[in-house]
N, C-alpha and C positions, 0 to 999 in steps of 0.2 A: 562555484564553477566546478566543474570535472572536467578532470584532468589524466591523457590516458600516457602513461609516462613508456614508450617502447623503445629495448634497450635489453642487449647479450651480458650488460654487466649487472648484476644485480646490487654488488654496491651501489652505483652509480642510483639502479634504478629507488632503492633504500633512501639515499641520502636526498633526492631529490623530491621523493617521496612524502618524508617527514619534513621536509620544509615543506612542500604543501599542504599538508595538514595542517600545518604550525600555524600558515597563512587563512585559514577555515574550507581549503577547496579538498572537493572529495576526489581522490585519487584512484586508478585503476591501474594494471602496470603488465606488459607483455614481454616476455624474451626471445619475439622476436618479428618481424613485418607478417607472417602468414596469416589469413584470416583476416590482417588488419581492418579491412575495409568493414567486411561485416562487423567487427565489434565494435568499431566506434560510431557505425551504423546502431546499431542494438542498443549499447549505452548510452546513446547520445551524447559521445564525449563533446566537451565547450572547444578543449583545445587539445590538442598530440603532440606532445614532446618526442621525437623522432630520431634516433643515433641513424645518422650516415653509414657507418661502416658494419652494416649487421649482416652475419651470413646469409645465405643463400639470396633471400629478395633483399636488396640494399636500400639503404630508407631513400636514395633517390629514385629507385622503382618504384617504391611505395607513394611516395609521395605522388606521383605521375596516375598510380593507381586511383589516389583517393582523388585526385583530379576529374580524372576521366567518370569518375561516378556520382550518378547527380543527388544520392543520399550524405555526398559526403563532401562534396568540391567547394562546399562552403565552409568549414570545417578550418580552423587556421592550424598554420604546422610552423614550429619551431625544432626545425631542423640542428643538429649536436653533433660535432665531432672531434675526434682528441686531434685533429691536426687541420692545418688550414685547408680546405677540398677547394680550389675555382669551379670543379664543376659541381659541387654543394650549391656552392655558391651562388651559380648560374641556374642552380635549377631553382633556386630559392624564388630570385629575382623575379624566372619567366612567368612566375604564380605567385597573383595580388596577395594568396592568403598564406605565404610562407616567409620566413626568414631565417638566417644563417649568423649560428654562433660557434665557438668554437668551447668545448671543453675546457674547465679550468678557471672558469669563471665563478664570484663567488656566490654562492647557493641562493643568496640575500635579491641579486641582482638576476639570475633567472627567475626566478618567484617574481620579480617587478616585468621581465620579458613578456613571460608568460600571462602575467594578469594584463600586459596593455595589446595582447594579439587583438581578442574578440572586437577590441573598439580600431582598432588599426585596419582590422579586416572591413569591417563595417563602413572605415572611412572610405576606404580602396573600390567598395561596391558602390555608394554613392557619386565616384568621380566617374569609373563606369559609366552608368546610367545617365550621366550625363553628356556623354559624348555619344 
């Protein structure tokens, strides 16, 4: 799976990094939402690991962004932030292919996150279609 890790901290984006490799997924990593849309257009990232509180476009623009574009609204996002956001939260919610954690969690249990999006999204697009 590839994984496009974006994110102001590069520790963060380091540590989160090598546990996906550690896991076998090929890893890409930005510091920060700009361009996002095209790159993970381009790379065809699997899945976007996304910090909430990133300067300038904040990964809840971003996330609205990859929405709105139809190279990329299929695309699951695992939205990040070191503190509890409700409107992370809510923006998560309002989009079948996102969800809200919070920082701090251990590396072991994003790497499980992140690997059960694509089938979580998939399930989300099934229930869709059915209604």
């Amino acid at each position: 799976m590839r994984v496009l890790v974006v994110d102001d901290d590069a520790d963060f984006r380091f540590l989160v990094g090598k546990a996906l490799l550690a896991h076998g997924h090929a890893v890409d990593e930005l510091p920060s939402a700009f361009g996002l849309v095209n790159t993970v257009a381009a790379i065809g990232a699997d899945v976007v690991v996304l910090d909430c509180g990133l300067p300038g476009l904040s990964g809840t623009g971003a996330l609205e962004l990859l929405a709105r574009d139809r190279r990329t609204q299929h695309v699951p996002v695992l939205l990040v932030s070191a503190a509890a956001s409700e409107q992370a939260r809510a923006m998560a919610s309002l989009h079948g292919n996102a969800q809200f954690v919070e920082k701090g969690l251990r590396l072991g249990r994003l790497v499980q996150l992140v690997e059960g999006m694509p089938a979580r999204t998939s399930a989300a697009a099934r229930e869709r279609s059915r209604t």
